[in-house]
N, C-alpha and C positions, 0 to 999 in steps of 0.2 A: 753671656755670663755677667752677672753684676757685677761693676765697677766698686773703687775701692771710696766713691762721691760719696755714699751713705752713710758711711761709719762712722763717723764725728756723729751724725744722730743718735744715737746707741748711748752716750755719757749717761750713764744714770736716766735713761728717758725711754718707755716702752714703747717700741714699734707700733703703729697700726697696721694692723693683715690687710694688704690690700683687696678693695671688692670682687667678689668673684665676678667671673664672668664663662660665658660660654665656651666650656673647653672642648679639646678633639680629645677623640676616640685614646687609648696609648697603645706607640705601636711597639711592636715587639720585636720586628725583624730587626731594630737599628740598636748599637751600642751606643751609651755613652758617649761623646768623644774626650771627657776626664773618665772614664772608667779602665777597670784594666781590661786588656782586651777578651779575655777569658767570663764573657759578663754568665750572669744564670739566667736561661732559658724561662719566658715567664707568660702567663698568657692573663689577659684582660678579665675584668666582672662579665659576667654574666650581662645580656641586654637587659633584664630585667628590673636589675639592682641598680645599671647606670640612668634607666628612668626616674628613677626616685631622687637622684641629685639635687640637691637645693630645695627639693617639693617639702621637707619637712614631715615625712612620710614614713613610715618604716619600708624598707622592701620586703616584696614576698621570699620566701626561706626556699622555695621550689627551686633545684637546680643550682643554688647555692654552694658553692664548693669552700672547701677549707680554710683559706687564705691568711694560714700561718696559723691557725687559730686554736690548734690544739697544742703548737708550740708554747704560745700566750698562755694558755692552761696550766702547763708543764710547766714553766717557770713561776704561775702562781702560786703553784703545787710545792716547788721547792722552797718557795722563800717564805711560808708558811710552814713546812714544818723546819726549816732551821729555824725561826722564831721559836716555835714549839721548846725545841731543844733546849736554844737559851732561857727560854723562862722554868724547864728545868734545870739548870746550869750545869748541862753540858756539853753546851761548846761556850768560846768563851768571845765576848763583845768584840769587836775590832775597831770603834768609835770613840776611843775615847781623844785620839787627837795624836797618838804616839806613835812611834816609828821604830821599828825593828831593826836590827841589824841584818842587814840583806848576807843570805847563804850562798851568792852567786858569786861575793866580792874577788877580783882575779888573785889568784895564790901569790901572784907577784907582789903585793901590797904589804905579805909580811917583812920582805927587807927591804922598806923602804926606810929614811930616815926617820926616827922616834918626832924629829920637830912636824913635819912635812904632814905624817898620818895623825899627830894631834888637830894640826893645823885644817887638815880638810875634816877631823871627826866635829870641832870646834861650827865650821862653815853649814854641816848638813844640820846637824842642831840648832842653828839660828835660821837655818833655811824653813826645815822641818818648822818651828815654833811660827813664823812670818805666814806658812800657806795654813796652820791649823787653825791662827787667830782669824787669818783672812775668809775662812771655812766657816766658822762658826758663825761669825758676824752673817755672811751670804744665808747661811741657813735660818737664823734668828730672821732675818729681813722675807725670805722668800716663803718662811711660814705664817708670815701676818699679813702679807700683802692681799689686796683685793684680789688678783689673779688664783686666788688661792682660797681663801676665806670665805668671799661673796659672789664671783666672778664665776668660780671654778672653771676656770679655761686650764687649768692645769694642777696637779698633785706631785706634790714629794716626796720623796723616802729615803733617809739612807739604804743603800745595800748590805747588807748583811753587817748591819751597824757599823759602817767601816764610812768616817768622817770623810774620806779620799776620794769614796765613791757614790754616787744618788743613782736613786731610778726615779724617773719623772714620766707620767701619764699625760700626755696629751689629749682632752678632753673637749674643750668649746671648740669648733670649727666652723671659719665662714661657712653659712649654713648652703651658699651658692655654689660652694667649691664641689669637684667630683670625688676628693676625698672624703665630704660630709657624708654624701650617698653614699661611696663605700662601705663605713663604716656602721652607716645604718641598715643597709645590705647584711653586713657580719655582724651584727650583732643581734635582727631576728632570727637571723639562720644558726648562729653560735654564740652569742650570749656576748661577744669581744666587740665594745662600742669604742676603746680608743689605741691610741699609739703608745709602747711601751718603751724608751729611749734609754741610756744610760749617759752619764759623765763621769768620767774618771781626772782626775783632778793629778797631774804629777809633781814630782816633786818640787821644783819651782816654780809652782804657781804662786800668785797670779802674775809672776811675769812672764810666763810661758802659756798658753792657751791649755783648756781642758781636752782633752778628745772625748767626743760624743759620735754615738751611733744607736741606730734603732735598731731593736732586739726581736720585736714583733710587734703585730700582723706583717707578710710579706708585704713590702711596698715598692714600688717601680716610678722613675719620675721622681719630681721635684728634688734633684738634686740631691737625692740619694743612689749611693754606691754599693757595686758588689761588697756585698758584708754588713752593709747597712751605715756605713761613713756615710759623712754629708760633705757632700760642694761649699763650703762656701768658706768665704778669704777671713771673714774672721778669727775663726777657729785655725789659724795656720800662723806658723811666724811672721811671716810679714804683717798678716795683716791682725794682728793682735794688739791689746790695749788694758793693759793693767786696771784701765776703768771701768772696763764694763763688766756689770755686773749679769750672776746668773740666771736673774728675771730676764734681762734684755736679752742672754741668749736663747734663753726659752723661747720668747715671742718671736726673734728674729728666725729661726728656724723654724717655728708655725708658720711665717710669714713666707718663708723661701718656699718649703715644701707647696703652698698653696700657688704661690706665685710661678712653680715650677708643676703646678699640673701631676702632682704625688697621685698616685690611682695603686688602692689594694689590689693583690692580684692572686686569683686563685690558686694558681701551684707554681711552682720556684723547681729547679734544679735540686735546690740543696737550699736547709733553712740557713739563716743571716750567723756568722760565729766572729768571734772577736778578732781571730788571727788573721781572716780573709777581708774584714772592714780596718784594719792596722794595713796594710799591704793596698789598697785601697787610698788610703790616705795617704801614703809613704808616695806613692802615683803620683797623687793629687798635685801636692807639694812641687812636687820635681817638676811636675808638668808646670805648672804656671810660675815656678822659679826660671823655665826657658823661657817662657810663654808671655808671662804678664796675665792678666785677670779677664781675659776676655776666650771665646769659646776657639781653639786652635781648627786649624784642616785636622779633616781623620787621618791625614796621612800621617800630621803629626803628632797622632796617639791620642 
């Protein structure tokens, strides 16, 4: 597991994906040893598709199987017509930066002191304004950047125009890695050429890290978890950094997943969902708060 040496490079400064090289097969009988132990059952490309790796090639569509790809569909399915909707006005934007009053808050909070509930209403309002200015700026930057613009190694969007939440496309891929051929595998056989990710941005950001997970194609390896959470220390408290910014975590998660041997895989257990990649990461955390940053014995989970 990467150590916590890298991260100072991260300051405002884009990773380079390291060069591919010649990866192994992915096996399937072994878990994670950061995963929960309950991982989903998952089997390898097609030989076919993993010939074409790196060749710059499309693969052939024959014997092609799924590999999350009508889920990728389904959610392009969805997030088009909620567009739809909005541009009839009705449903109503979630973007513009503002914060609701949460329906969940404990009943206990009505008798508390009048100074005390000012006092934390005062706190989430200054919180709240600090992560929407910090949002906005991230987004204004991550939409003119070369990564984006000229590059296209990646795309952005908000979700469902909600400032708090992006979906991000992962797009250019070392073209050696076995992800590449994956994907170019899945996308003659099903039309799905990249990686569909999310970040969710919480309320204390940026001093608190976002959580990010991939939503589709199914993927196994590089340091991706049951649910679709990611391995890696910076996205965690310790190893978090009010500086770095969203570009950097983009790249650096291309970088891991390649670096970590990511391989699309034709059928999954169960597609990736938010509540089993949170529980995942809740894992993660604990583990390497025992642990320290390096890969444990299986014994110790």
């Amino acid at each position: 597991m990467p150590s916590g040496s890298w991260l100072g490079s991260l300051r405002k400064k884009k990773p380079v994906l390291p060069p591919g090289e010649p990866l192994a097969p992915v096996e399937t009988d072994k878990k994670n040893a950061h995963d929960e132990p309950a991982a989903a059952a998952a089997v390898a490309m097609p030989a076919e598709a993993e010939a074409v790796a790196g060749s710059g090639v499309a693969a052939p569509t024959s014997g092609f199987l799924d590999g999350g790809a009508e889920r990728y569909r389904s959610l392009l399915r969805e997030r088009e017509m909620k567009a739809q909707l909005r541009a009839a006005g009705l449903v109503e934007d979630g973007g513009d930066g503002t914060v609701s009053a949460s329906s969940s808050a404990p009943a206990t909070a009505a008798v508390q002191p009048a100074v005390a509930v000012k006092g934390q209403k005062i706190q989430s309002v200054q919180a709240s304004k600090v992560r929407a200015r910090r949002l906005m700026k991230e987004l204004r930057d991550v939409k003119k950047c070369a990564s984006v613009t000229t590059e296209r190694v990646f795309d952005v969007d908000l979700h469902d125009e909600n400032l708090f939440e992006w979906d991000v496309w992962l797009k250019k891929w070392d073209p050696e890695s076995k992800i590449a051929g994956d994907l170019a595998g899945l996308a003659g056989a099903h039309g799905v050429s990249d990686v569909w990710i999310r970040l969710s941005f919480p309320d204390n950001f940026p001093f608190s890290p976002p959580f990010l997970r991939v939503l589709a194609p199914n993927i196994q390896g590089g340091f991706v978890l049951s649910g679709g959470a990611i391995c890696m220390e910076l996205l965690t408290p310790d190893g978090w950094s009010s500086a770095y910014t969203v570009e950097a975590i983009i790249h650096q998660t291309m970088s891991m997943m390649v670096k970590g041997e990511a391989r699309v895989v034709t059928r999954a257990s169960r597609p990736f969902t938010e509540s089993e990649a949170r529980r995942s990461y809740d894992y993660l955390v604990k583990t390497h708060k025992k642990h320290g940053w390096f890969t444990p014995a299986m014994k110790d989970g």
